[in-house]
DSSP file (Angstrom, degrees, kcal/mol; ACC not computed):
  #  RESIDUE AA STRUCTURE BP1 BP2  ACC     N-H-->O    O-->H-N    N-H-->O    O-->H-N    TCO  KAPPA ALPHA  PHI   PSI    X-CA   Y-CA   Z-CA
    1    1 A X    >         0   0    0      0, 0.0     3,-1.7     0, 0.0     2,-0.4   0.000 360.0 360.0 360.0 128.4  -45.1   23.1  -18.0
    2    2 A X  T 3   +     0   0    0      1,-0.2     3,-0.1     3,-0.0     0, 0.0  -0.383 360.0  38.2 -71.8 135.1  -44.0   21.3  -14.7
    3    3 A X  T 3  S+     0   0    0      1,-0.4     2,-0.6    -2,-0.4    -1,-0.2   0.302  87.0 106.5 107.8   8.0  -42.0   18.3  -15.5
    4    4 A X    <   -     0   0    0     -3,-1.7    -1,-0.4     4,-0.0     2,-0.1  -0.858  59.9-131.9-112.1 154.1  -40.1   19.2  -18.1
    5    5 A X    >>  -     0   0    0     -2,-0.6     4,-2.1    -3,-0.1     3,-1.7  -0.432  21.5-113.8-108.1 173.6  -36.6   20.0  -18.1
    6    6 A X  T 34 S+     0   0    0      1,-0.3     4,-0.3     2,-0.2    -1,-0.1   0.338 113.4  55.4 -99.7  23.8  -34.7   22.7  -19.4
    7    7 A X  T 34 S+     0   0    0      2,-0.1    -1,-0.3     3,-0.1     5,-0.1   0.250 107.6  54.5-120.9  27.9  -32.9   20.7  -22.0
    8    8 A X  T X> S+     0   0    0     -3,-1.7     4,-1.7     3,-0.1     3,-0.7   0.900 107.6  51.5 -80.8 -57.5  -36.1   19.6  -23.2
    9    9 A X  H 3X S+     0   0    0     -4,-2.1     4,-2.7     1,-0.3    -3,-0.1   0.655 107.5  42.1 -23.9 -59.3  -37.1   22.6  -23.5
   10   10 A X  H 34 S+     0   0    0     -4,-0.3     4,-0.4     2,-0.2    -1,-0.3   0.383 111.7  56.4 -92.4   6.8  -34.6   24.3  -25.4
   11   11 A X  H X4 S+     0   0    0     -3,-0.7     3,-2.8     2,-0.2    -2,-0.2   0.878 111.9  51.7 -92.2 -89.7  -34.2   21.0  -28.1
   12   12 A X  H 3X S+     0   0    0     -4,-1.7     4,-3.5     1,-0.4    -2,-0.2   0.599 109.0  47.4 -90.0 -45.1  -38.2   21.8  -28.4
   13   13 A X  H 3X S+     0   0    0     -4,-2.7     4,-1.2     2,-0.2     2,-0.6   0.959 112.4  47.6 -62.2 -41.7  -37.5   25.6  -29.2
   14   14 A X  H <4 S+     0   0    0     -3,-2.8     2,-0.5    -4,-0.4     3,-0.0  -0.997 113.9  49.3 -87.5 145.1  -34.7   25.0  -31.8
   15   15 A X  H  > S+     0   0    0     -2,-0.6     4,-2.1     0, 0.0    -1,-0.2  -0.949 110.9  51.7 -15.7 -61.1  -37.0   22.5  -33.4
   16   16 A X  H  < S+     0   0    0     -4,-3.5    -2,-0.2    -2,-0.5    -3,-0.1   0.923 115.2  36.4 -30.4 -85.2  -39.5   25.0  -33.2
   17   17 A X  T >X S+     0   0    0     -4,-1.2     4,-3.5     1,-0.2     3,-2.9   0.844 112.6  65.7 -38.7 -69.7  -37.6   27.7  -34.9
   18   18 A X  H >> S+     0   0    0      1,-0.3     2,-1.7    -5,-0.2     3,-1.0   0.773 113.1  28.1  -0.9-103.2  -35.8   25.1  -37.4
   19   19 A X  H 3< S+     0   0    0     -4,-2.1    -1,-0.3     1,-0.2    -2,-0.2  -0.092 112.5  63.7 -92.0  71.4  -38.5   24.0  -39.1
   20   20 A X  H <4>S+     0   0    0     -3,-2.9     5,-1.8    -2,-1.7    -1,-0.2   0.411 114.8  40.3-120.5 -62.1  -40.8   27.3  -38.8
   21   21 A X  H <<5S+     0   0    0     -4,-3.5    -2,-0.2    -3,-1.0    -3,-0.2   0.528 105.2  61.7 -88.0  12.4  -37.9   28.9  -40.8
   22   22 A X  T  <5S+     0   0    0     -4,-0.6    -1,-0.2    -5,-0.3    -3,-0.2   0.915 113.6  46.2 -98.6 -61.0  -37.4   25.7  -43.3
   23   23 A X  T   5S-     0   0    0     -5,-0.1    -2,-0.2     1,-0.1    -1,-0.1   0.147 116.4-114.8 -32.1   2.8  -41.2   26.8  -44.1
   24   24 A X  T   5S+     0   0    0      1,-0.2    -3,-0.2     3,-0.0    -1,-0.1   0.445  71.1 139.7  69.7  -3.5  -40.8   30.3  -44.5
   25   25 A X      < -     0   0    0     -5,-1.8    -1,-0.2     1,-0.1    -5,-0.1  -0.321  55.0 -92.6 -79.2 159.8  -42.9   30.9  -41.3
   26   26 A X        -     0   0    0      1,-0.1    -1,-0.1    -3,-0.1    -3,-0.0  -0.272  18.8-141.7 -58.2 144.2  -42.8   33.0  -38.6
   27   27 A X  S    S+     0   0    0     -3,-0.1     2,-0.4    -7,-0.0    -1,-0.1   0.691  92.3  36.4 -79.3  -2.6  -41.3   32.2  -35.7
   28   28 A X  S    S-     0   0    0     -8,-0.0     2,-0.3   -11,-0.0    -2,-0.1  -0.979  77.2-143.1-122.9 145.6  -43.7   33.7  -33.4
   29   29 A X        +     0   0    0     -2,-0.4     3,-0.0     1,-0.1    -4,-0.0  -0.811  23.9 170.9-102.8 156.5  -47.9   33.6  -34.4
   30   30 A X        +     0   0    0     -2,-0.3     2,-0.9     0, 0.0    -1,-0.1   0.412  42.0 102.4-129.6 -31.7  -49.8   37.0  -33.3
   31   31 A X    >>  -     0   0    0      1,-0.2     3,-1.5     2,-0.1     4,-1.4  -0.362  64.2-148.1 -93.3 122.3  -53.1   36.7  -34.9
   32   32 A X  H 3> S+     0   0    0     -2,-0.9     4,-2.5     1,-0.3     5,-0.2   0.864  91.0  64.5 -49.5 -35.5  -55.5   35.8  -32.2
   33   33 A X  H 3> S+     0   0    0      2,-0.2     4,-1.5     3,-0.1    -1,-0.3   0.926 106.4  43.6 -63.3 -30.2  -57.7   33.7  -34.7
   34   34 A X  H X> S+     0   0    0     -3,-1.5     3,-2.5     2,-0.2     4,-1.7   0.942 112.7  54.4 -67.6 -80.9  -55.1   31.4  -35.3
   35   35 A X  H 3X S+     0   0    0     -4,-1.4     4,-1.0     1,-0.3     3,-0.5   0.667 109.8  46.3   4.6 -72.6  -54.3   31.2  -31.8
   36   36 A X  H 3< S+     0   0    0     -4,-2.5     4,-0.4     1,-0.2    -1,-0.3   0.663 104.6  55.8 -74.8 -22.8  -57.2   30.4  -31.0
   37   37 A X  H <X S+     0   0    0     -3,-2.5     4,-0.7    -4,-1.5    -1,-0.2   0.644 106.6  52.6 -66.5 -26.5  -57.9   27.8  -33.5
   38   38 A X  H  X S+     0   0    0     -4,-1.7     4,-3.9    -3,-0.5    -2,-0.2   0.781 104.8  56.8 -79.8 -27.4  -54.8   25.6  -32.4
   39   39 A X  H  <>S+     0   0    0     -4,-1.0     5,-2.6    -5,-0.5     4,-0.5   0.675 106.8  48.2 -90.2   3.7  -56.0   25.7  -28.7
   40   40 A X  H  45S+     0   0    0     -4,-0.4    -1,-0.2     3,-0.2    -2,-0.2   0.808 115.2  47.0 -85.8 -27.0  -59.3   24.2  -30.0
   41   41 A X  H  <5S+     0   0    0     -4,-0.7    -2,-0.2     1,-0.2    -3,-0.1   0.988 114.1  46.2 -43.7 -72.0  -57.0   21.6  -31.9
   42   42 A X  T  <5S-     0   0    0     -4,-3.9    -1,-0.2     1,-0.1    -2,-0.2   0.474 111.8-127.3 -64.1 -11.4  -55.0   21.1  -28.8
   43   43 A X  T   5 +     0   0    0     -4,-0.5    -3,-0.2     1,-0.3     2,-0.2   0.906  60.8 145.2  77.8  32.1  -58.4   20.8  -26.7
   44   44 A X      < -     0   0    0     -5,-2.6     2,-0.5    -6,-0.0    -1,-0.3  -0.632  45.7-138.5-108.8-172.4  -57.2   23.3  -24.6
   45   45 A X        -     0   0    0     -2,-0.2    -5,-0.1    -3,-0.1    -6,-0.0  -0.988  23.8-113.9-142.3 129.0  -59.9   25.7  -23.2
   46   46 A X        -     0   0    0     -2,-0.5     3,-0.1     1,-0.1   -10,-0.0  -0.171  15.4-138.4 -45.7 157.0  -59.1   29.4  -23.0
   47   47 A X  S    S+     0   0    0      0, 0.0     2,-0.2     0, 0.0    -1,-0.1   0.654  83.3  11.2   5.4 -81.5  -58.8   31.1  -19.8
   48   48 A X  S    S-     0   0    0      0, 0.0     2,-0.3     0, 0.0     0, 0.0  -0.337  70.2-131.9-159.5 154.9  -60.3   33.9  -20.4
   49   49 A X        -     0   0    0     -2,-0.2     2,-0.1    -3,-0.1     0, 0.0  -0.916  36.6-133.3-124.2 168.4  -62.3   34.8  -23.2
   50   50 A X        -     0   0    0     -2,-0.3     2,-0.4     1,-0.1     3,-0.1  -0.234  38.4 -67.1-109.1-148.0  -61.0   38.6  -24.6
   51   51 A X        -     0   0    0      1,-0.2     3,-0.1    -2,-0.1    -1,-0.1  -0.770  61.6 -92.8-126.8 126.2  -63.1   41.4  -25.4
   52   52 A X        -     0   0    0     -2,-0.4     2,-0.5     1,-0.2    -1,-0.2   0.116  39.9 -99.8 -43.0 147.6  -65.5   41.4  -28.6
   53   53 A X    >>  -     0   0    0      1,-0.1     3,-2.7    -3,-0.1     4,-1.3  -0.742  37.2-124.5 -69.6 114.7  -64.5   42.4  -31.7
   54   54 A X  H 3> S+     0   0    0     -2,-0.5     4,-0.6     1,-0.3     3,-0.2   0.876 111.6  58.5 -61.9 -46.9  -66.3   46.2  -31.8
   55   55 A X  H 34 S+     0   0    0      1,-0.3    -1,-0.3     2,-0.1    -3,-0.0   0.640 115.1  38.5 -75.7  17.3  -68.2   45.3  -35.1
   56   56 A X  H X4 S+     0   0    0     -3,-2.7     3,-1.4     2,-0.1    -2,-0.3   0.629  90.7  84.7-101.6 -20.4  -69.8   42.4  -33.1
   57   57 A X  H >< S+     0   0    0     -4,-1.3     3,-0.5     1,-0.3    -2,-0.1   0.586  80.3  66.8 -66.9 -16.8  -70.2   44.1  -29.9
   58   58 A X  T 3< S+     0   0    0     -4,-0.6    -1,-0.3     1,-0.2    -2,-0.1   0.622  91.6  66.9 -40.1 -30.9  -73.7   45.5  -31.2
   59   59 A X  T <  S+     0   0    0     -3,-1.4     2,-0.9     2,-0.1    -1,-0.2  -0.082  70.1 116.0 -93.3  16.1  -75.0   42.1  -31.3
   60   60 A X    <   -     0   0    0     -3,-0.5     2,-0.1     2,-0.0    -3,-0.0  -0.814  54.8-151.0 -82.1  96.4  -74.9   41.7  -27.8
   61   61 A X        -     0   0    0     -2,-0.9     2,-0.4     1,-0.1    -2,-0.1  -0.603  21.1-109.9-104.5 147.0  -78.3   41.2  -26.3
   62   62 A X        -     0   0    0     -2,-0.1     2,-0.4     1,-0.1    -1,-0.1  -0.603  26.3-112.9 -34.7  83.5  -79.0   42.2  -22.9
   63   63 A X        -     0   0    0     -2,-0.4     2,-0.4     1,-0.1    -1,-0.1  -0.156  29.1-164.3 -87.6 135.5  -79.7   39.9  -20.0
   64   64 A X        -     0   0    0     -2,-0.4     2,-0.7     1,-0.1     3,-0.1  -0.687  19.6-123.3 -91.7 120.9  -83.0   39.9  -18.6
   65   65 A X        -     0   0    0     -2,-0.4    -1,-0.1     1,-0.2     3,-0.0  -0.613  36.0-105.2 -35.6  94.8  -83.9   38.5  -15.4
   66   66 A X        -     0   0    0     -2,-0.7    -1,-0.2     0, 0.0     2,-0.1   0.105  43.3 -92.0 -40.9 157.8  -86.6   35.8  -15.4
   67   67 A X        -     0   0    0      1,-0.1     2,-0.2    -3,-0.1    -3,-0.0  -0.466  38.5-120.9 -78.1 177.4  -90.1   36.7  -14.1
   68   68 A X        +     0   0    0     -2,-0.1     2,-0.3    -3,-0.0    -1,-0.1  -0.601  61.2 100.9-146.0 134.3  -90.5   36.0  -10.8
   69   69 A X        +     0   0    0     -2,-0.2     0, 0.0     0, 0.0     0, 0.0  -0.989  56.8   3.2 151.8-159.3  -93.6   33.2  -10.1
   70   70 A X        -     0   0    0     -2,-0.3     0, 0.0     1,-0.1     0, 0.0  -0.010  43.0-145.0 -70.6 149.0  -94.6   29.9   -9.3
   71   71 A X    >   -     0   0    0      4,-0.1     3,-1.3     2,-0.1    -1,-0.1   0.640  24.4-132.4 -93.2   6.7  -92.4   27.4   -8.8
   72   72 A X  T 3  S-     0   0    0      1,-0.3    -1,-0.0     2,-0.1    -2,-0.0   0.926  70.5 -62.8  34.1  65.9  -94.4   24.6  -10.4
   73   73 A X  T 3  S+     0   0    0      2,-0.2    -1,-0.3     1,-0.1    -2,-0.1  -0.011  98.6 130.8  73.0   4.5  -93.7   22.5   -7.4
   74   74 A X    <   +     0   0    0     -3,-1.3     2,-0.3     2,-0.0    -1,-0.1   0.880  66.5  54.7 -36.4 -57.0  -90.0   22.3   -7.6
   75   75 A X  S    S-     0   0    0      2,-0.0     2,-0.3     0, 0.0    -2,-0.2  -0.677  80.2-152.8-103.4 146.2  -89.4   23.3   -3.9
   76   76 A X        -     0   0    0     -2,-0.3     2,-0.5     2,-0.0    -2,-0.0  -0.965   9.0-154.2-121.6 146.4  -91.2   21.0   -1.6
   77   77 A X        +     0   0    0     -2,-0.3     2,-0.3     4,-0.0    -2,-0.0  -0.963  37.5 150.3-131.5  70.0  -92.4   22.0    2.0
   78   78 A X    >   -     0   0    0     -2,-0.5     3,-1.1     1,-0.0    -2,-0.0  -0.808  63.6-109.7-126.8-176.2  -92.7   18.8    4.1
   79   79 A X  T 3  S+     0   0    0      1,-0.3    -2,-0.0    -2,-0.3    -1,-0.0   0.170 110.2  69.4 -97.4   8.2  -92.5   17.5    7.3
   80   80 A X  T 3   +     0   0    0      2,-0.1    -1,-0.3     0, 0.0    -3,-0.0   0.579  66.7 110.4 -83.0 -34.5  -89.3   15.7    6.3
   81   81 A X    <   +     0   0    0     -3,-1.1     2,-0.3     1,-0.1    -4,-0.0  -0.297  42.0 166.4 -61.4 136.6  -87.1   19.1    6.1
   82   82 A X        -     0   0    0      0, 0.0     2,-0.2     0, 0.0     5,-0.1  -0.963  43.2 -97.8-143.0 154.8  -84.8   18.7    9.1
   83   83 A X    >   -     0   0    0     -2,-0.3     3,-1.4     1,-0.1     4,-0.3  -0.451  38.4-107.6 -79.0-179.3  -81.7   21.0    9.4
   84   84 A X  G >> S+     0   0    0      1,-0.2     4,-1.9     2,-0.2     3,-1.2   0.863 115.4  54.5 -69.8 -42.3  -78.4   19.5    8.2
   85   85 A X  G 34 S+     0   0    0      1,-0.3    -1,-0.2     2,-0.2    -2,-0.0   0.712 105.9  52.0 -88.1 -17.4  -76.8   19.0   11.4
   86   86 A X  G <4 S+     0   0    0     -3,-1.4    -1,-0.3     1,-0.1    -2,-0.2   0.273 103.9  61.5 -99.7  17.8  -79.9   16.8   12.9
   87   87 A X  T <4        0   0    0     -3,-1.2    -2,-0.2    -4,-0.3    -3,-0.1   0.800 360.0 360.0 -87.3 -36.2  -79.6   14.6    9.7
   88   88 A X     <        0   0    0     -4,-1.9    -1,-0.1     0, 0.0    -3,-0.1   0.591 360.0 360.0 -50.3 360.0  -76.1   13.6   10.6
């Protein structure tokens, strides 16, 4: 992260480690559900999202293109439309 310095840093890694192994945990986490659960914690917002889990990837429904048809008046057609450059 910019603005931190590198003896911040490395006080914040032996912290880490410290009490990781004063808990018997690992020092590194692997399993993407956790992972992903801390950056919802932290309010941070993936990337990325990664690749479906294969027994969910059946469940994937198809996306369909709306029909095509009136526009129930959205776009309007008047005698107002000027192009951009004579509105300035």
């Amino acid at each position: 992260m910019p603005g931190l310095t590198d003896d911040f840093r490395a006080a914040a890694h032996e912290w880490a480690e410290r009490t990781a192994d004063a808990q018997g945990l690992p020092l590194r986490v692997t399993q993407a559900d956790v992972i992903r659960s801390v950056t919802v914690l932290l309010g941070v917002k993936p990337a990325r999202s990664g690749a479906p889990d294969r027994s969910k990837a059946g469940g994937i429904e198809a996306v369909v293109a709306a029909p095509g048809g009136a526009d129930n008046n959205v776009i309007e057609d008047g005698g107002d439309d000027q192009s951009l450059l004579s509105e300035l």
